[in-house]
C-alpha positions in Angstrom: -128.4 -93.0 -93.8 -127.5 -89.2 -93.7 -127.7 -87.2 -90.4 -127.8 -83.3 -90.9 -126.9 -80.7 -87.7 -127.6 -77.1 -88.8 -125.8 -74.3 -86.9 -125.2 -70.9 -87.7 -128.6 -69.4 -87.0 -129.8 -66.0 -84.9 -130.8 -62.6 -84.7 -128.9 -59.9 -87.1 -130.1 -56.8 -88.1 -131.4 -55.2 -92.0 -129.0 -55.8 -93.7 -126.0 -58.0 -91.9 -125.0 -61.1 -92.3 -125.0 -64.8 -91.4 -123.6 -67.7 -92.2 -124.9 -71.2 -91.7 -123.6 -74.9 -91.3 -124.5 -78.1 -91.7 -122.6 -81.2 -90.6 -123.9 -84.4 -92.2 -123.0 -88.1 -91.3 -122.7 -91.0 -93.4 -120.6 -92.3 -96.2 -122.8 -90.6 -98.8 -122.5 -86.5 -98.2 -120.9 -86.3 -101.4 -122.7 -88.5 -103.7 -126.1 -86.0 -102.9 -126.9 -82.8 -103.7 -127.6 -81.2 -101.0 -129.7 -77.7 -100.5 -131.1 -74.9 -98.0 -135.2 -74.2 -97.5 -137.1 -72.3 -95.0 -140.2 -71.8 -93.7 -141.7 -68.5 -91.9 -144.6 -68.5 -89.8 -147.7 -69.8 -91.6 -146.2 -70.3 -94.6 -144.8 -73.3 -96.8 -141.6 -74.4 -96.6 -139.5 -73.2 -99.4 -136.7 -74.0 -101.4 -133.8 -71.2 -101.1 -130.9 -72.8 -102.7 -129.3 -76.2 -104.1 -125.6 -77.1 -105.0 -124.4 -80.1 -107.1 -122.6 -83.5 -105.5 -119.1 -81.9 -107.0 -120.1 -78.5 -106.0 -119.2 -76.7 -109.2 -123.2 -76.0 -109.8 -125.4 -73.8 -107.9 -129.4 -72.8 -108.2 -131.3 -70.2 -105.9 -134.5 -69.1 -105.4 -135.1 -65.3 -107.5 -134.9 -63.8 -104.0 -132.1 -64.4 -102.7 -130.2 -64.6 -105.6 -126.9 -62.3 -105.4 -127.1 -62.0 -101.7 -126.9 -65.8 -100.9 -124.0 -68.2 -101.9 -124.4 -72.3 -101.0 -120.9 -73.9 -100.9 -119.4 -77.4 -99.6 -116.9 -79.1 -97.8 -117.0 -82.7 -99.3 -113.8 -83.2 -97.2 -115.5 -81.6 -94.1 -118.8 -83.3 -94.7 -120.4 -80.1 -94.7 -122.8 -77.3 -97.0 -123.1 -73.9 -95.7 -125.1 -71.2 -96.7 -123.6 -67.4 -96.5 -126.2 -64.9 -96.2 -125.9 -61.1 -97.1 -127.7 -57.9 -97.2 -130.6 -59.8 -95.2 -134.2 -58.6 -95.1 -136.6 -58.8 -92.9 -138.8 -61.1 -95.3 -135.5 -63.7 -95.1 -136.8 -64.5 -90.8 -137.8 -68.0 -91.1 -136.2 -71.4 -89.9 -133.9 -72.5 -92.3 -133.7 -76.8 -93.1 -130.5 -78.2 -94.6 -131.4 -80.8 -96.6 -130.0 -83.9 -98.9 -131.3 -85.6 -101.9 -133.3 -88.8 -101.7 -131.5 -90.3 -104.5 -128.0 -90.2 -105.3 -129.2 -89.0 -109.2 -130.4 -86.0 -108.6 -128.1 -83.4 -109.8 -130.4 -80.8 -107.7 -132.9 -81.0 -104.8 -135.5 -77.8 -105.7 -138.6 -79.8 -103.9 -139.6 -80.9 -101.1 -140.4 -85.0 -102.8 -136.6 -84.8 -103.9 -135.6 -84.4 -100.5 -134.3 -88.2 -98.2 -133.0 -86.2 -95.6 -134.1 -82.9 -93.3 -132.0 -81.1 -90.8 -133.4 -80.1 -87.5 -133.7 -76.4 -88.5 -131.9 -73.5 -87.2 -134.0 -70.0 -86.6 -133.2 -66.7 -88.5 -134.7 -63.6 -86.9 -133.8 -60.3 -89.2 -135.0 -57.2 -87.7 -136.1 -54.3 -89.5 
C-alpha cells in the first residue's frame, strides 16, 4: 500500500515559479515509477510528467517540456515537481501519482496508475 501527501501548491503569477512535493508511505516508493497529472476545470485529467523507479529517466507532456523538471528522493520517499515560466493555461489541481505495478518503467495513463495523491491547487494569474 502507498500513501501520497502533495504539498507545494498556490497562487503565483505569469511567469514564476513553484515547486511541489509529495511524501509517499510504504516500503515500495522506489520500486514505482511515480509521475505528476492535473486537471483544470471541466477538463480531463492529464498526464504532465513521469520519472523512472532509479530516477535516471524522465518523460513530459509537449507542454511543459523545458519549463518542468520531475525529480526524486528515494532516500526521502519523495517526487517533486519544479515548475518554471508558468502560464496561465498550467492553473489546475495537480495529482501525484504511483504506478500500479512495480513493472512499469513509466506511468503516462491514468489505468497505469495504483495510487493518487489528494491533489494540491495551482492558480497562475495572468
Amino acid at each position: 500500500q502507498v500513501q501520497l501527501v502533495e504539498s507545494g501548491g498556490g497562487l503565483v503569477q505569469t511567469g514564476g515559479s513553484l515547486r511541489l512535493s509529495c511524501a509517499a508511505s510504504g516500503r515500495t516508493f522506489s520500486l514505482r515509477a511515480m509521475g505528476w497529472f492535473r486537471q483544470a476545470p471541466g477538463k480531463e485529467r492529464e498526464f504532465v510528467a513521469t520519472i523512472s523507479r532509479s530516477g535516471g529517466s524522465t518523460y513530459y507532456t509537449d507542454s511543459v517540456k523545458g519549463r518542468f523538471t520531475i525529480s526524486r528522493d528515494n532516500v526521502k520517499n519523495t517526487v517533486y515537481l519544479q515548475m518554471n515560466s508558468l502560464k496561465p493555461e498550467d492553473t489546475a489541481i495537480y495529482y501525484c501519482a504511483a504506478a500500479s505495478s512495480t513493472s512499469f518503467a513509466f506511468i503516462t495513463e491514468r489505468a497505469e496508475v495504483g495510487y493518487w495523491g489528494q491533489g494540491t491547487q495551482v492558480t497562475v494569474s495572468s
